[in-house]
C-alpha positions in Angstrom: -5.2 15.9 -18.8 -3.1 16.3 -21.8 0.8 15.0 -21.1 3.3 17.0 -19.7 4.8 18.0 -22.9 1.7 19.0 -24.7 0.5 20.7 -21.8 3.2 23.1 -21.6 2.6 23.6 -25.0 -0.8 24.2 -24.6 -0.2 26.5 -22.1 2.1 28.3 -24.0 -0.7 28.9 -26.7 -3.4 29.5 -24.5 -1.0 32.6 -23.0 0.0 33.8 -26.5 -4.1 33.3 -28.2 -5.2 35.1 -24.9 -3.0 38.2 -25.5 -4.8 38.7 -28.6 -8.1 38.5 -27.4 -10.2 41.8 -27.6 -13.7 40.9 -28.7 -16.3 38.4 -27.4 -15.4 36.7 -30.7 -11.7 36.3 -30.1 -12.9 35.3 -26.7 -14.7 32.7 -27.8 -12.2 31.1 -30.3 -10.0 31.2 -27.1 -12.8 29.2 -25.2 -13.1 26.3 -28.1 -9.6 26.1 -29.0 -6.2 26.1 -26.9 -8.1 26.5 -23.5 -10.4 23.6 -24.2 -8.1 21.4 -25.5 -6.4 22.6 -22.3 -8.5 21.7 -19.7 -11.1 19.3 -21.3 -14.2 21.0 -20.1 -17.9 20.7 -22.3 -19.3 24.0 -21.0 -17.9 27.8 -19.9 -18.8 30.6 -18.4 -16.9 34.0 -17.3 -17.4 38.1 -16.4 -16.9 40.8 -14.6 -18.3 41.6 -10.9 -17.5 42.5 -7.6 -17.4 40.3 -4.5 -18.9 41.3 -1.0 -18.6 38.9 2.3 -21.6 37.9 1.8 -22.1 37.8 -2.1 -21.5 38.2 -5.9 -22.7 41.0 -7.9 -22.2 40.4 -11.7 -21.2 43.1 -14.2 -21.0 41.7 -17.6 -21.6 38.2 -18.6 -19.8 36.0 -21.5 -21.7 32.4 -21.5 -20.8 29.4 -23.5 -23.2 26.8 -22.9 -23.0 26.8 -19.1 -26.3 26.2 -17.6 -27.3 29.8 -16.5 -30.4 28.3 -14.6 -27.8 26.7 -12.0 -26.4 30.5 -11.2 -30.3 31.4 -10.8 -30.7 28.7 -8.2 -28.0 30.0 -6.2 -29.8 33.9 -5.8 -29.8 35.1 -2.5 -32.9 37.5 -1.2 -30.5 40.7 -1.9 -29.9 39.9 -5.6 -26.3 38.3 -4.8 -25.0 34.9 -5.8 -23.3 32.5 -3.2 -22.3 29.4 -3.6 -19.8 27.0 -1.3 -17.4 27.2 -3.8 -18.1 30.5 -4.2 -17.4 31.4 -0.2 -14.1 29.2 -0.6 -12.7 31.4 -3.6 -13.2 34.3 -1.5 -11.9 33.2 1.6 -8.3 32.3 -0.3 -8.3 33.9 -3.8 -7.0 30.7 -5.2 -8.7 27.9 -7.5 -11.5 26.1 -6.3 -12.7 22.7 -7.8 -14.8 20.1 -7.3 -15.5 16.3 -8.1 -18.8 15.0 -8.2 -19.1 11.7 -6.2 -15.9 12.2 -4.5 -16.5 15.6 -2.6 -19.9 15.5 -2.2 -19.4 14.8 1.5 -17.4 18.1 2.0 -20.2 20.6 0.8 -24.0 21.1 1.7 -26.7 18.6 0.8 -28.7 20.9 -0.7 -25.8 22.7 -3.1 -24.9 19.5 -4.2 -28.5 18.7 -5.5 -28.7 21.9 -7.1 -25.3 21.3 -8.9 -26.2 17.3 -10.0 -29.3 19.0 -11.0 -27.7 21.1 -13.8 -25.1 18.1 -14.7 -22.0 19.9 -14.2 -19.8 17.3 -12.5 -16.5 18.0 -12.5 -15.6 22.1 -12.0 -12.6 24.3 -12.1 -12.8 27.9 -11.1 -11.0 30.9 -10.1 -11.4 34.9 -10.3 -9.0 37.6 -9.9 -9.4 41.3 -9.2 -8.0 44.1 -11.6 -5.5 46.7 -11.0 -7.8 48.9 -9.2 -8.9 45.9 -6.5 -12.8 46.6 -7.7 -13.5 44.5 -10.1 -12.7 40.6 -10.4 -12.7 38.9 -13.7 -14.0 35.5 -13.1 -14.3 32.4 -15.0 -16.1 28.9 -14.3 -15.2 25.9 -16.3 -18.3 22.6 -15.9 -18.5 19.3 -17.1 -14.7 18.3 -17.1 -14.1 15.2 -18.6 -11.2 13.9 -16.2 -10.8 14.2 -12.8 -10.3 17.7 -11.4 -7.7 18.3 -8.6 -4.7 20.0 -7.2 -2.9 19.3 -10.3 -5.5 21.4 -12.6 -5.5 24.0 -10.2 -2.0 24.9 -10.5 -2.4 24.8 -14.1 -5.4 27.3 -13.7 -3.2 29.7 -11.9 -0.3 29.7 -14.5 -2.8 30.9 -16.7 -5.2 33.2 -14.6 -3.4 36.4 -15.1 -3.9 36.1 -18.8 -7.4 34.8 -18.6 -8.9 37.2 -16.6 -6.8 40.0 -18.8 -8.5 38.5 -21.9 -11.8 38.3 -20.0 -11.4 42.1 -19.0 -10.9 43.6 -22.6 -13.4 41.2 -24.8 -16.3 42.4 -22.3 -15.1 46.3 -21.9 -15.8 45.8 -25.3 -19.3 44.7 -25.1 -22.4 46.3 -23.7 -24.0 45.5 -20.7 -27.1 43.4 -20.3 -28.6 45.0 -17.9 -30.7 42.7 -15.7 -30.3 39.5 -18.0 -28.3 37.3 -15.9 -28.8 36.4 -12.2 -26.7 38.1 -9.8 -26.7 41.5 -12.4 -25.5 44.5 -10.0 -27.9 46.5 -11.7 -31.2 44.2 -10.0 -29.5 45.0 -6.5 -30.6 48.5 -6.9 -34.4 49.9 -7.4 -35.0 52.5 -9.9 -35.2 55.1 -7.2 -32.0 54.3 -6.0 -30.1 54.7 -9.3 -31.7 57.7 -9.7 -29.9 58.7 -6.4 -26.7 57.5 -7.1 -27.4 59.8 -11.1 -27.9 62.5 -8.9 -25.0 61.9 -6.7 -22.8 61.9 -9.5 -23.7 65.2 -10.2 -22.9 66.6 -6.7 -26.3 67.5 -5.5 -27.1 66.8 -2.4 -29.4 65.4 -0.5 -32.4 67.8 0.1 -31.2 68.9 -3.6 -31.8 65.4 -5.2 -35.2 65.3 -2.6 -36.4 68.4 -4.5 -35.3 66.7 -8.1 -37.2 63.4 -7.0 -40.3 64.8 -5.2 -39.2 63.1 -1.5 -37.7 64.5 1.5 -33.9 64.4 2.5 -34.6 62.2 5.3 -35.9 59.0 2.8 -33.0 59.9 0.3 -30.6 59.8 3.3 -31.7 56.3 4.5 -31.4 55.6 0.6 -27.6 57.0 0.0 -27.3 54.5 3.4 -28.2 51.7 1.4 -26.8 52.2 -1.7 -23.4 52.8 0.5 -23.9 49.4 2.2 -24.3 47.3 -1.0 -21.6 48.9 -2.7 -19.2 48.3 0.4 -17.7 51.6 0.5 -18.0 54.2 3.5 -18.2 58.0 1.6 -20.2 59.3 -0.9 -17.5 59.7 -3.3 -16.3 56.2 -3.3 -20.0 55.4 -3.8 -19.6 57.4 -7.1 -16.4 55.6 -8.3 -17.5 52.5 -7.9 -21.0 53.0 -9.2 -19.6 54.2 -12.5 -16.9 51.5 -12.3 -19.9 48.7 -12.2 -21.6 51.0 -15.2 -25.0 51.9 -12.9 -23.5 55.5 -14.1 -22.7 56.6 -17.2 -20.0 59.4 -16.8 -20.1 62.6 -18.7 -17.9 62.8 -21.5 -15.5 65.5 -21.3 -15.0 67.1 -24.9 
């Protein structure tokens, strides 16, 4: 870690480059300069998603060199990621790190094989939710050439605010991949059930959208169920907001 003096510096310019950020490409000169020099890392990733008990969904994805086959291994049988490190963030919404070699012994076996697997030694994390408390900006820093501790994590919530702000406007920016990523919201859903939630938008209801979709009310009901369940929300409407909040809807454009 840089020394105090140029780290407050460095903190200083990682605050003022972030503010500018609006693109993926200012994002990314972000990511190789003042951040880097910052925190010493060799590979990044950050987005957009929403986080469940039992999961992460992810929105929009902004990669730089990170090992996306690691995030693959850690897809659970609903289309969610989990990890431990993962679970800790959301049990106390702070920084989570970890050390290989020296917490290996505080984490499952068979996480810490799939994490040696991809190389990624020493990382730094953290996520933080946006005004509306529905989407968390995330970010994951891997490979950190230093020891990782209490000490980084402090300096990684100095900086989160600003971060995940950055984060926020370079990828409202930028279109979304769809299924390209693992954990993509959009692969928790089938086709028939974003056809639903279209519908939904559009205030039919449910023996309406049966007609529309050639089924009865009964299998859309059990369908609107689900979709309510994965979206964690209790109402139709919230179902709406969110959906079109994670982009499975594309609102109509008022003129």
């Amino acid at each position: 870690m840089p020394s105090p003096e140029a780290r407050q510096s460095l903190v200083l310019e990682v605050i003022a480059q972030a503010a500018q950020v609006f693109t993926s490409e200012d994002l990314d000169r972000l990511i190789v300069g003042p951040l880097r020099a910052l925190l010493n890392y060799e590979v990044m990733v950050c987005g957009t998603g929403f986080f469940a008990d039992d999961g992460c969904y992810g929105h929009k994805l902004h990669n730089h060199h990170f090992p996306i086959e690691y995030l693959y291994e850690l897809e659970q049988a609903d289309g969610t990621l989990d990890s431990p490190l993962m679970k800790q963030w959301r049990q106390t919404m702070k920084p989570v790190y970890f050390q290989s070699g020296r917490d290996d012994a505080d984490f499952p076996a068979k996480w810490i094989k799939i994490f040696n697997r991809h190389d990624l030694r020493n990382t730094l994390a953290n996520a933080m939710y946006d005004r509306h408390g529905k989407v968390a900006n995330y970010f994951i820093f891997g490979r950190i050439n230093e020891e990782v501790g209490p000490a980084h994590a402090r300096l990684v919530e100095l900086i989160t605010p600003n971060i995940c702000a950055a984060i926020a406007r370079a990828l409202d920016n930028t279109g979304i991949e769809q299924t390209k990523f693992a954990g993509a919201v959009h692969k928790v859903f089938s086709p028939k059930q974003l056809d639903i939630l279209h519908w939904m938008y559009h205030g039919k209801t449910n023996p309406e959208i049966g007609q529309i979709l050639g089924t009865n009310d009964e299998t859309v009901k059990y369908h609107v169920e689900q979709l309510m369940k994965k979206l964690k929300v209790s109402s139709r409407t919230q179902a709406v907001a969110k959906a079109v909040e994670f982009g499975l809807i594309t609102p109509i454009k008022r003129t």
